[in-house]
Biopython code that builds the backbone (N, CA, C, O; Angstrom):
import numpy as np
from Bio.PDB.StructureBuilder import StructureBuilder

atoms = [
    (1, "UNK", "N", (-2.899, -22.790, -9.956)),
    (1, "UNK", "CA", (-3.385, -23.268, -8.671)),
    (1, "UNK", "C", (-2.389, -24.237, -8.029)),
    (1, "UNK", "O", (-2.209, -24.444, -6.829)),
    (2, "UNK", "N", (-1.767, -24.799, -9.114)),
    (2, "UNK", "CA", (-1.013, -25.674, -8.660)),
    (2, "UNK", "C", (0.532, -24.981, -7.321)),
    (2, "UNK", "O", (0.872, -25.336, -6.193)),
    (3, "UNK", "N", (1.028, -23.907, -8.293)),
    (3, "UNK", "CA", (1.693, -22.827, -6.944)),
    (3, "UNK", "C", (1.194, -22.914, -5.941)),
    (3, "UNK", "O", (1.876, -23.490, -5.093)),
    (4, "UNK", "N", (-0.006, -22.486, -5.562)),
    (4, "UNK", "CA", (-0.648, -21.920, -4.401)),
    (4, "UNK", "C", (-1.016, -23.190, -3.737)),
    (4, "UNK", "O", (-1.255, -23.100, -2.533)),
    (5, "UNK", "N", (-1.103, -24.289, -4.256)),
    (5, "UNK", "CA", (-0.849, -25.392, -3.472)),
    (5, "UNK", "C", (0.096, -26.144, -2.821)),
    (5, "UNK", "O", (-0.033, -26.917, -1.872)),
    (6, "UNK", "N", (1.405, -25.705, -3.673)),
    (6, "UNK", "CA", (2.458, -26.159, -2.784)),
    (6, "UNK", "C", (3.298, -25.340, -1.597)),
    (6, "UNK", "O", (4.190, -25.750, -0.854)),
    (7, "UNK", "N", (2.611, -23.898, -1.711)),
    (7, "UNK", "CA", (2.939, -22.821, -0.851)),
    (7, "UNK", "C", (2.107, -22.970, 0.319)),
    (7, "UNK", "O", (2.324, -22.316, 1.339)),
    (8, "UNK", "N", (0.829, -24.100, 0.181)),
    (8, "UNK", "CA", (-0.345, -24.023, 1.237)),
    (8, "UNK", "C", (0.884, -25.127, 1.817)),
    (8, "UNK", "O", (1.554, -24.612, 2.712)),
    (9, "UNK", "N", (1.231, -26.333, 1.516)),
    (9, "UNK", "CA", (1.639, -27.170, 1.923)),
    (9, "UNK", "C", (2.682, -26.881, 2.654)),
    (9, "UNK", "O", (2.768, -27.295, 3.810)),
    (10, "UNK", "N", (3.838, -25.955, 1.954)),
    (10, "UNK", "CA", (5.092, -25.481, 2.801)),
    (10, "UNK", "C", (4.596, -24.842, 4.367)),
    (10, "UNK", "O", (5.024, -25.156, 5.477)),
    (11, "UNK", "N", (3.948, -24.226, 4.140)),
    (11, "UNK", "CA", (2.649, -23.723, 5.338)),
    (11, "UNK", "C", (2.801, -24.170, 6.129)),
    (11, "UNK", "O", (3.394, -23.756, 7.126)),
    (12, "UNK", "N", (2.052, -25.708, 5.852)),
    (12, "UNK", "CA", (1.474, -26.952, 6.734)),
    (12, "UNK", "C", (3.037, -27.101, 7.916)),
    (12, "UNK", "O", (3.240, -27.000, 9.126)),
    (13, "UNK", "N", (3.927, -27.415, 6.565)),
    (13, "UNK", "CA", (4.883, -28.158, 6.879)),
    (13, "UNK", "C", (5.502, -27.480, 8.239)),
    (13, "UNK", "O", (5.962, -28.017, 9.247)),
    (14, "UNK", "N", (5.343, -26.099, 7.892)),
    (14, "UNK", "CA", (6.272, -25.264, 8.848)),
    (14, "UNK", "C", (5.856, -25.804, 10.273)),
    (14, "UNK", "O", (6.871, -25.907, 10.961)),
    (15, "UNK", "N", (4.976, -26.099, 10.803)),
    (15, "UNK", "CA", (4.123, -26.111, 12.072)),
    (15, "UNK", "C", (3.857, -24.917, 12.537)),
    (15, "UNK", "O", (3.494, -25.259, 13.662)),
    (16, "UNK", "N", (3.777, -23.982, 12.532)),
    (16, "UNK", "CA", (3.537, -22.406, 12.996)),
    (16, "UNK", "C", (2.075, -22.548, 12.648)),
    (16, "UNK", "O", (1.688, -22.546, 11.480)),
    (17, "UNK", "N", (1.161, -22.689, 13.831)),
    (17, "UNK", "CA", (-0.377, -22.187, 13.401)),
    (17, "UNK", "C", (-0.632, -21.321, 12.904)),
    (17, "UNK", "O", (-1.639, -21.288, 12.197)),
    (18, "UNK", "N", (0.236, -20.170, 13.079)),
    (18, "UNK", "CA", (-0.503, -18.936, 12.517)),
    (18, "UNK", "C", (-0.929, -19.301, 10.900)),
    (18, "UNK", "O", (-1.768, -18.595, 10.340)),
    (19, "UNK", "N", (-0.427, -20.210, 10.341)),
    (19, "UNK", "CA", (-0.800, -20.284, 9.037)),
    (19, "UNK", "C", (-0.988, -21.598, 8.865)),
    (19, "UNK", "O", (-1.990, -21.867, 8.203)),
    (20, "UNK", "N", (-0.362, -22.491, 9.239)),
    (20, "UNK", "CA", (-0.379, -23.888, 9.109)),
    (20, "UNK", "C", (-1.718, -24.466, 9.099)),
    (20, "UNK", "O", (-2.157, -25.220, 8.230)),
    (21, "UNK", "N", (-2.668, -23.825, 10.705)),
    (21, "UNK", "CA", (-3.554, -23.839, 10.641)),
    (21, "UNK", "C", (-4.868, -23.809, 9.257)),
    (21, "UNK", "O", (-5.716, -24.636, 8.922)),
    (22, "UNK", "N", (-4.528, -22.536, 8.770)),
    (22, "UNK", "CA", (-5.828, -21.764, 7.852)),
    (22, "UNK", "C", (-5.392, -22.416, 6.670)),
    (22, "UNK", "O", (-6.213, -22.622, 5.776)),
    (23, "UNK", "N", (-3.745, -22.908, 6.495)),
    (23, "UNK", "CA", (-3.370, -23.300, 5.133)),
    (23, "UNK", "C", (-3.813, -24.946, 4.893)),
    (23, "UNK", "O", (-4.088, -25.510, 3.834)),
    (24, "UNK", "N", (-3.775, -25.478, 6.254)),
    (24, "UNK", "CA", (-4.734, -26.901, 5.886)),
    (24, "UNK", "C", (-6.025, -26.969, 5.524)),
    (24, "UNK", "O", (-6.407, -27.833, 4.734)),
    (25, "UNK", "N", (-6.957, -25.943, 6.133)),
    (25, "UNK", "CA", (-8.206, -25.647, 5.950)),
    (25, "UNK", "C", (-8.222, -25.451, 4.593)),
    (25, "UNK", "O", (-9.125, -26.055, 4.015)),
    (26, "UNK", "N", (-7.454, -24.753, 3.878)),
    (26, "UNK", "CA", (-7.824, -24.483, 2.783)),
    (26, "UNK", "C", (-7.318, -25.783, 1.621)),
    (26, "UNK", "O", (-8.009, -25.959, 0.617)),
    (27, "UNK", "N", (-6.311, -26.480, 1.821)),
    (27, "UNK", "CA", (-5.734, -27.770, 1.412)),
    (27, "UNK", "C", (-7.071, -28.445, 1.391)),
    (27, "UNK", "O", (-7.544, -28.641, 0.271)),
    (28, "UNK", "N", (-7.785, -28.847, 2.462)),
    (28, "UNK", "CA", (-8.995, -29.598, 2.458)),
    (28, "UNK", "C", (-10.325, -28.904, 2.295)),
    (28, "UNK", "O", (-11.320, -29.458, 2.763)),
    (29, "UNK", "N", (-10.445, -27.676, 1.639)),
    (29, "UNK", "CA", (-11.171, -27.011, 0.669)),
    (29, "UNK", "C", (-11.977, -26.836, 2.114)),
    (29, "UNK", "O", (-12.925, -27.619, 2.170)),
    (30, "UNK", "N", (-11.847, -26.081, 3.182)),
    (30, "UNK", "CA", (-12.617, -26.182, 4.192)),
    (30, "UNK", "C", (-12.063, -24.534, 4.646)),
    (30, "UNK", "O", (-12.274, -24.169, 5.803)),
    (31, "UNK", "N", (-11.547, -23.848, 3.930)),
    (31, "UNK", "CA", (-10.870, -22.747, 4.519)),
    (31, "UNK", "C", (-11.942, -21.633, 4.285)),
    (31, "UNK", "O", (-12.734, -21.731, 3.348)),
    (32, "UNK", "N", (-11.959, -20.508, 5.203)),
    (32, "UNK", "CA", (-12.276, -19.331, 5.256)),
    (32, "UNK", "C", (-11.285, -18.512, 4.137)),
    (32, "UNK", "O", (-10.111, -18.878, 4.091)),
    (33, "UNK", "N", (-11.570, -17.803, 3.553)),
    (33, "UNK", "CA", (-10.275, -17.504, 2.415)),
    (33, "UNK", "C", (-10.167, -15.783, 2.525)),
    (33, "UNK", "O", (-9.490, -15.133, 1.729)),
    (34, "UNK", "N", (-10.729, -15.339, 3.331)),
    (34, "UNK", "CA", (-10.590, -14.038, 4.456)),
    (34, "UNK", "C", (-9.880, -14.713, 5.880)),
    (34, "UNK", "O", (-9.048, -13.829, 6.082)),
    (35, "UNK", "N", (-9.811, -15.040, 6.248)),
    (35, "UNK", "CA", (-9.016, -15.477, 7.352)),
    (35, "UNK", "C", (-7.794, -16.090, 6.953)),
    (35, "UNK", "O", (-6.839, -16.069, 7.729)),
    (36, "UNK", "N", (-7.700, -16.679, 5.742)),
    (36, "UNK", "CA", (-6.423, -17.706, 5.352)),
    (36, "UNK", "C", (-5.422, -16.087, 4.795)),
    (36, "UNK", "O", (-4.199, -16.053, 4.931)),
    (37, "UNK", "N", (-6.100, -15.069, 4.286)),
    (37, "UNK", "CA", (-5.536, -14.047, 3.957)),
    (37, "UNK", "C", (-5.070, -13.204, 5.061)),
    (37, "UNK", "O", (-3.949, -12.725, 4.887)),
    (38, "UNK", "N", (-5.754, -12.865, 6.322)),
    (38, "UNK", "CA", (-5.971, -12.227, 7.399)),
    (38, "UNK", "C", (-4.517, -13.221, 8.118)),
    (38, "UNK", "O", (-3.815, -12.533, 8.859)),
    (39, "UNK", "N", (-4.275, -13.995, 8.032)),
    (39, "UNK", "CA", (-3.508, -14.929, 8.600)),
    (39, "UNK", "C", (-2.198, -14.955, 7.596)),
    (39, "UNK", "O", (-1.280, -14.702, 8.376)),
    (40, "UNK", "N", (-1.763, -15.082, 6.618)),
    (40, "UNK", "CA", (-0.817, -14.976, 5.610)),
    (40, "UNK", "C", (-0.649, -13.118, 5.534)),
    (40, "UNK", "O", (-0.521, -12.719, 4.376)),
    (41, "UNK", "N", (-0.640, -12.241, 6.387)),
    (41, "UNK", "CA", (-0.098, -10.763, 5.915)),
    (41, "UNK", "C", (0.115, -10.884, 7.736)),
    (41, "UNK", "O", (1.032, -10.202, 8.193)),
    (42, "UNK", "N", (-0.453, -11.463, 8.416)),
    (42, "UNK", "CA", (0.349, -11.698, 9.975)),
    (42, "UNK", "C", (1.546, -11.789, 10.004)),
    (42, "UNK", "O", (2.471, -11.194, 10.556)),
    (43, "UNK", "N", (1.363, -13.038, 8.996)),
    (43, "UNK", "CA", (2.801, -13.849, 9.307)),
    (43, "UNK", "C", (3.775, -13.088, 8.187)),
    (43, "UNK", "O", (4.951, -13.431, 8.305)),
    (44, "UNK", "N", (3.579, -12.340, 7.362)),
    (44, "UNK", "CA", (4.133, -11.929, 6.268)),
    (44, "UNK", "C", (5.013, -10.366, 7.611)),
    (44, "UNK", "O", (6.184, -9.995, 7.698)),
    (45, "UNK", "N", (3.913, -9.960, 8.280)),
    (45, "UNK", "CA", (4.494, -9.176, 9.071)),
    (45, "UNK", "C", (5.293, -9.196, 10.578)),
    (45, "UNK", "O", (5.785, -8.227, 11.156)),
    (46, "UNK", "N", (5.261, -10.527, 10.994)),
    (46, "UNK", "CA", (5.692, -11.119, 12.193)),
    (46, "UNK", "C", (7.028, -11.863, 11.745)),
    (46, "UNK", "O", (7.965, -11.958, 12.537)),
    (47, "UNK", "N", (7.080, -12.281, 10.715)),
    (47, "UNK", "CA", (8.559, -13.041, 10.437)),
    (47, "UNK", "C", (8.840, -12.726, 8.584)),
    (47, "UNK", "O", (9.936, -12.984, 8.085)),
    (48, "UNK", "N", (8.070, -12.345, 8.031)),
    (48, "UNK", "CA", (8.205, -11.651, 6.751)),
    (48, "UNK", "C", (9.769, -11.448, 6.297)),
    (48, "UNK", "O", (10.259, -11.856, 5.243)),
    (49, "UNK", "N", (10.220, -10.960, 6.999)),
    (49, "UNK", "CA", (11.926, -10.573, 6.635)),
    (49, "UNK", "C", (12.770, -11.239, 7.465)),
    (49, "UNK", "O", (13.700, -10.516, 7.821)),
    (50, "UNK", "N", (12.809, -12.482, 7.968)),
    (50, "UNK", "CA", (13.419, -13.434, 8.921)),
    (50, "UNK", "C", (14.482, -13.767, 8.294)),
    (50, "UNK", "O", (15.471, -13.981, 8.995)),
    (51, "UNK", "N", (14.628, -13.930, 6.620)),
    (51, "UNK", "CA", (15.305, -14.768, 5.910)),
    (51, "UNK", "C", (14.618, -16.200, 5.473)),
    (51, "UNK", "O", (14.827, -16.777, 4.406)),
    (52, "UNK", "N", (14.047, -16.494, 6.173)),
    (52, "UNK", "CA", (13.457, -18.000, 5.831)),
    (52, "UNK", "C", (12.782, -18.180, 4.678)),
    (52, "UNK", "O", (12.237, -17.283, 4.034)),
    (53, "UNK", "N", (12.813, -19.395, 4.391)),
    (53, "UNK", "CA", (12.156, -20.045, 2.844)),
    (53, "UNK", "C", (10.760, -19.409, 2.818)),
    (53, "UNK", "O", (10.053, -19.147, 1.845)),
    (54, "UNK", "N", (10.523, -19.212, 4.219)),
    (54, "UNK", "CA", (8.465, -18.723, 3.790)),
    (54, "UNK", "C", (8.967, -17.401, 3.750)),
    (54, "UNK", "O", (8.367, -17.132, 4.791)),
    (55, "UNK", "N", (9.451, -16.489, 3.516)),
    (55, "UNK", "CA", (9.620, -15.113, 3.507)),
    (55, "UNK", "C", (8.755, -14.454, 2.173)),
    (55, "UNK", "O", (7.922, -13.548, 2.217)),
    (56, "UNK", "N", (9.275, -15.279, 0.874)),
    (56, "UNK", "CA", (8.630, -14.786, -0.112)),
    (56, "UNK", "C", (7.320, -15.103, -0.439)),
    (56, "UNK", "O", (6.520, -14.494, -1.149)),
    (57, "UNK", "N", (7.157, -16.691, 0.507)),
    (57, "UNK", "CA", (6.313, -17.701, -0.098)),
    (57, "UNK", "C", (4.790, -16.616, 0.616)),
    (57, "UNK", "O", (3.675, -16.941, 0.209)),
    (58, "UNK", "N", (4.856, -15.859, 1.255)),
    (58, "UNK", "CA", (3.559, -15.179, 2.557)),
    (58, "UNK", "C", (3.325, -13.770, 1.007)),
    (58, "UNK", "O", (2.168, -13.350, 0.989)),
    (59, "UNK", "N", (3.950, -13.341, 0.252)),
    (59, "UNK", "CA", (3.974, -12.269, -0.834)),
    (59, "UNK", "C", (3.116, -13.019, -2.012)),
    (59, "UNK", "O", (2.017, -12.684, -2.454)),
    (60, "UNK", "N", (4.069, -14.312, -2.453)),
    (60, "UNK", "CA", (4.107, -14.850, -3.585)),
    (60, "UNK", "C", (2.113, -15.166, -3.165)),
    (60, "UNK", "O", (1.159, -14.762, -3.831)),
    (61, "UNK", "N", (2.082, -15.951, -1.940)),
    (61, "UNK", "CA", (0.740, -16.616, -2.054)),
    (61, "UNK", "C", (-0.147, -15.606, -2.174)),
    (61, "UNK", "O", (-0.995, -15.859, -3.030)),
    (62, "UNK", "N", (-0.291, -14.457, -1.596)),
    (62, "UNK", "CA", (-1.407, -13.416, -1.402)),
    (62, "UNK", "C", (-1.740, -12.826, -2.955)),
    (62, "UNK", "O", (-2.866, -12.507, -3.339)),
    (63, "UNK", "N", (-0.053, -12.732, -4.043)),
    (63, "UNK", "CA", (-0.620, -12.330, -5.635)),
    (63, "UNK", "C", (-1.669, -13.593, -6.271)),
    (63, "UNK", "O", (-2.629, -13.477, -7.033)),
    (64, "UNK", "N", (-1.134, -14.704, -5.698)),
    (64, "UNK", "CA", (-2.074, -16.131, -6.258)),
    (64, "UNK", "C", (-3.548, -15.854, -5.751)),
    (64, "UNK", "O", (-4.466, -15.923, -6.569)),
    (65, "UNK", "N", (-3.767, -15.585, -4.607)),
    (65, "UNK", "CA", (-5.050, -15.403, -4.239)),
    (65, "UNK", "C", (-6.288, -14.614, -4.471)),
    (65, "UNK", "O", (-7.303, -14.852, -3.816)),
]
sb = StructureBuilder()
sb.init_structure("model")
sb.init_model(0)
sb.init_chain("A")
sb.init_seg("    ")
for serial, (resi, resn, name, xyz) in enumerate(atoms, 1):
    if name == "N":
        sb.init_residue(resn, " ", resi, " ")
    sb.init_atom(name, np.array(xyz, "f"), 0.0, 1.0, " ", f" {name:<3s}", serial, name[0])
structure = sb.get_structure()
């Protein structure tokens, strides 16, 4: 759990709502966890192969979940 917590956080960090959003919700145990998923394969498909540090982290979190 501890992974999937610092992948929620990288999230946060990014500022991009598309996830930042659902990934705080879920940080403060307040998340929809169908929407935090619905929201992490968005972004996995909107910038997924960008190169960026969240590239793997949108894969890695969805096997944690």
């Amino acid at each position: 759990m501890e992974e999937l917590k610092v992948i929620m956080e990288k999230f946060v960090a990014s500022g991009w709502d598309l996830i930042a959003v659902p990934a705080q919700q879920w940080l403060d145990k307040k998340a929809d966890k169908d929407v935090l998923i619905a929201a992490i394969k968005q972004a996995d498909k909107e910038c997924g192969s960008c190169g960026c540090e969240l590239d793997p982290l949108y894969k890695r979190a969805l096997e944690l979940m």
